[in-house]
N, C-alpha and C positions, 0 to 999 in steps of 0.2 A: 461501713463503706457500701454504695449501691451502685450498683454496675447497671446503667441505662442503655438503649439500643441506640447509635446513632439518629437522628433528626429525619433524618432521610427515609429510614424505614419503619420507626416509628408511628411517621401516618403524620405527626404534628408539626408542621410545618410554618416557621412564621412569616408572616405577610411579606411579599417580596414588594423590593423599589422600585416602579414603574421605570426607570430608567436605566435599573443595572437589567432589568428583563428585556429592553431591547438592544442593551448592547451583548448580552449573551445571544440572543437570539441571533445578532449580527456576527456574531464571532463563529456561531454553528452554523451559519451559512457558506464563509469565509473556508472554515474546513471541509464543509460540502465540496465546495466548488473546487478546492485544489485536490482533495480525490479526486475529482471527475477529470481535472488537466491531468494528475499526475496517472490513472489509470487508461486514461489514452495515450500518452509517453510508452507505458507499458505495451501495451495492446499492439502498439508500431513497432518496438523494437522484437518481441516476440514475433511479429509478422517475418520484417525484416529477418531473422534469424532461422525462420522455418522456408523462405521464400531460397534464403543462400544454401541452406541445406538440402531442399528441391533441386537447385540448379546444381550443385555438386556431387548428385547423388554417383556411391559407385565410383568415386576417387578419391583420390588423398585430400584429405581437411586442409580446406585455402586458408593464406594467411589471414583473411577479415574473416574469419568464423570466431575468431579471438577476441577481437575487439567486440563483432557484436554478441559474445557471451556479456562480456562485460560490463556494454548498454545495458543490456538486458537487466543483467543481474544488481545494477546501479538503479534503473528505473523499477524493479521489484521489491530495492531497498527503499527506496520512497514511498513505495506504496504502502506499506508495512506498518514503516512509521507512522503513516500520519491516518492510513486505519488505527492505529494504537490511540493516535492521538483525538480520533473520534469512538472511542471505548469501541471498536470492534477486535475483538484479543484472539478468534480463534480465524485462521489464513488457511485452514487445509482445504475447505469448500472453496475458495479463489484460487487455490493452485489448481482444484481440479475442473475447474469453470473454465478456468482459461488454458488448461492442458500446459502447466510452465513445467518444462521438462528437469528434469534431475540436473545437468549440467548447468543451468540457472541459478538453481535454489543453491547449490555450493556457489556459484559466484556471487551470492548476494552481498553489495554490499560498495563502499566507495569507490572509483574506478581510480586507478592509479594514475595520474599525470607527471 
């Protein structure tokens, strides 16, 4: 039995289909572009969420500091995802790019309806 390295790293590559290489290409575009929607999703609700904590500073926690943990922590789950789904696997340089607070990263995740 001989155990080969995958195709991939191997180095030997075989000729690609001129036509599945532009529909790949079009797909990696595709999940470009919905990072870049869904990390602006991001970017607002973390706004949002530091902008009400601003205005409430020095009083008891209003009832939307709730809901917008929960944006929040729903639009971080997207982002997440679909970095995974562009092979980007490690998130702790974006948590701290974007400063997502602790209270966040525990909400990650679907928002209850």
């Amino acid at each position: 039995m001989t155990v080969r390295p995958p195709r991939h790293i191997s180095g030997k590559a075989e000729p690609k289909d001129p036509l599945l290489a532009v529909v790949e290409h079009e797909a990696l575009e595709e999940k470009a572009a919905t990072l870049s929607r869904l990390m602006t999703r991001l970017e607002t609700a973390l706004a949002a969420l530091q902008a009400h904590d601003a205005a409430a500073a020095g009083t008891e926690p209003a009832d939307g500091r709730d809901r917008l943990l929960a944006e929040a922590g729903e639009a971080l789950w997207h982002v997440v995802i679909q970095r995974d789904l562009c092979g980007l696997r490690r998130h702790e340089e974006l948590m701290r790019s974007l400063k997502v607070p602790p209270a966040v990263r525990l909400r990650m995740g679907p928002l209850r309806r």
